[in-house]
C-alpha positions in Angstrom: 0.0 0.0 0.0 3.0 2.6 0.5 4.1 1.7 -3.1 0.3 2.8 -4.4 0.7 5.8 -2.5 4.4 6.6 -3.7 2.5 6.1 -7.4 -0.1 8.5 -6.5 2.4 11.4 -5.2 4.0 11.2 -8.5 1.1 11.6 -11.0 0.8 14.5 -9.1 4.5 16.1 -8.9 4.1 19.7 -11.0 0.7 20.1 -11.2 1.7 23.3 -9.3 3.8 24.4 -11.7 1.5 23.5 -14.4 -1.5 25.2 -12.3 0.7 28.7 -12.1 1.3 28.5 -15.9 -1.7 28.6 -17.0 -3.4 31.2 -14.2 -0.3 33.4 -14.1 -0.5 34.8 -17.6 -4.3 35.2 -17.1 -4.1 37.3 -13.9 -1.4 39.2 -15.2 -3.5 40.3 -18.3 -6.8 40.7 -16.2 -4.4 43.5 -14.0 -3.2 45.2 -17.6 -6.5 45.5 -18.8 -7.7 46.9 -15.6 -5.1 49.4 -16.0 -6.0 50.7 -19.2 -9.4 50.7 -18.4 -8.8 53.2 -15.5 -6.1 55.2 -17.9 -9.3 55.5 -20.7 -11.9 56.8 -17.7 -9.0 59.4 -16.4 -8.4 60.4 -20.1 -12.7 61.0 -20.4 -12.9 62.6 -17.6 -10.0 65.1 -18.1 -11.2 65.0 -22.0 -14.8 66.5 -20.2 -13.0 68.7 -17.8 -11.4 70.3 -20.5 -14.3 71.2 -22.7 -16.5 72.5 -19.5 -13.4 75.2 -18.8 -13.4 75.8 -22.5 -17.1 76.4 -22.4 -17.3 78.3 -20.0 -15.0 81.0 -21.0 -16.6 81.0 -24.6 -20.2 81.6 -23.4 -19.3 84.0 -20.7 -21.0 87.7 -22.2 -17.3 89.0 -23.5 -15.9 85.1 -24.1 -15.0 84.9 -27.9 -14.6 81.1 -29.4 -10.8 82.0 -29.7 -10.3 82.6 -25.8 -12.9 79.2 -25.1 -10.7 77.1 -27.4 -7.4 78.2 -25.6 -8.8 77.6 -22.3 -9.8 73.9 -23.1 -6.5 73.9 -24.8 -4.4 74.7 -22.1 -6.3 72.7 -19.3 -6.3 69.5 -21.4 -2.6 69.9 -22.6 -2.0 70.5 -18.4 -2.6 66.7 -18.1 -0.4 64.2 -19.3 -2.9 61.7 -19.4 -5.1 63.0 -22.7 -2.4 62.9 -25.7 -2.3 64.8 -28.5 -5.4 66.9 -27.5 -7.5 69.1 -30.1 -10.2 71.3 -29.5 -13.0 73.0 -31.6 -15.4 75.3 -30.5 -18.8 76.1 -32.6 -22.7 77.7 -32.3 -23.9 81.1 -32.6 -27.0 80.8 -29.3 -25.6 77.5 -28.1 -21.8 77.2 -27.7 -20.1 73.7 -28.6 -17.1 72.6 -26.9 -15.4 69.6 -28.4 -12.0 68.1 -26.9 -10.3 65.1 -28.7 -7.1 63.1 -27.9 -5.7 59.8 -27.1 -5.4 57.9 -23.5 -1.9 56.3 -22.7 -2.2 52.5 -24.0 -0.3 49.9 -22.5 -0.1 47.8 -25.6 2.0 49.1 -28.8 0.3 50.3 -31.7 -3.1 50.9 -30.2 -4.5 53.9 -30.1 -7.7 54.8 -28.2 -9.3 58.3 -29.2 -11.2 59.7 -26.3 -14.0 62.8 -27.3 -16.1 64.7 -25.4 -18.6 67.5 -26.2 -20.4 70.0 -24.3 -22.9 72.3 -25.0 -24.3 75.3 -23.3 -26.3 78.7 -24.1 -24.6 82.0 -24.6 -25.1 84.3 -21.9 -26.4 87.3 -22.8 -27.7 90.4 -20.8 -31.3 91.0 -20.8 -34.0 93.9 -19.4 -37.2 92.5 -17.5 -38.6 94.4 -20.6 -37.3 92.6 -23.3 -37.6 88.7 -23.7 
């Protein structure tokens, strides 16, 4: 019977190894992709940021679309994390704030655009008399 357990313990000898593997490479790629799932939301969020500064400075009664665009501009280039960011700003009554760019990727060759828009009314100044 010590023989049949001897047998046993050896069917078994690197199934550790075996187990570590195969789980090791999965993990490791389950922690990547978290990663650049948290670098994509930080790159929206600073991608929204950005166009809120820029519309508010462009709807403001003496914003121009020049001084909006430079605002988003200059907040989103402020952050490393949105690369490469553009910015266009459009409307006549309601001001449009778009920001473009890229988030950091972890894997070479791929990009990932990130966009976000906002939109908002011009302020204006107005007289209980007029509407």
């Amino acid at each position: 019977m010590n023989t049949l357990r001897r047998v046993r313990g050896r069917r078994d000898d690197g199934s550790a190894t075996v187990a570590m593997a195969i789980t090791f490479p999965v993990v490791g790629l389950l922690f990547l992709a978290l990663v650049q799932a948290v670098m994509v939301s930080v790159a929206r969020d600073v991608a929204q940021s950005a166009a809120e500064e820029g519309l508010r400075i462009a709807r403001a009664r003496q914003g121009t679309f020049a001084r909006g665009q430079a605002a988003a501009a200059s907040f989103a280039r402020d952050e490393p994390v949105l690369q490469a960011p553009s910015v266009t700003v459009s409307g006549t009554n309601t001001i449009a704030v778009r920001v473009t760019g890229k988030a950091p990727s972890l894997l070479p060759g791929v990009e990932i655009t990130v966009s976000k828009t906002v939109r908002g009314a011009r302020e204006r100044f107005t007289t209980p008399d007029s509407a």
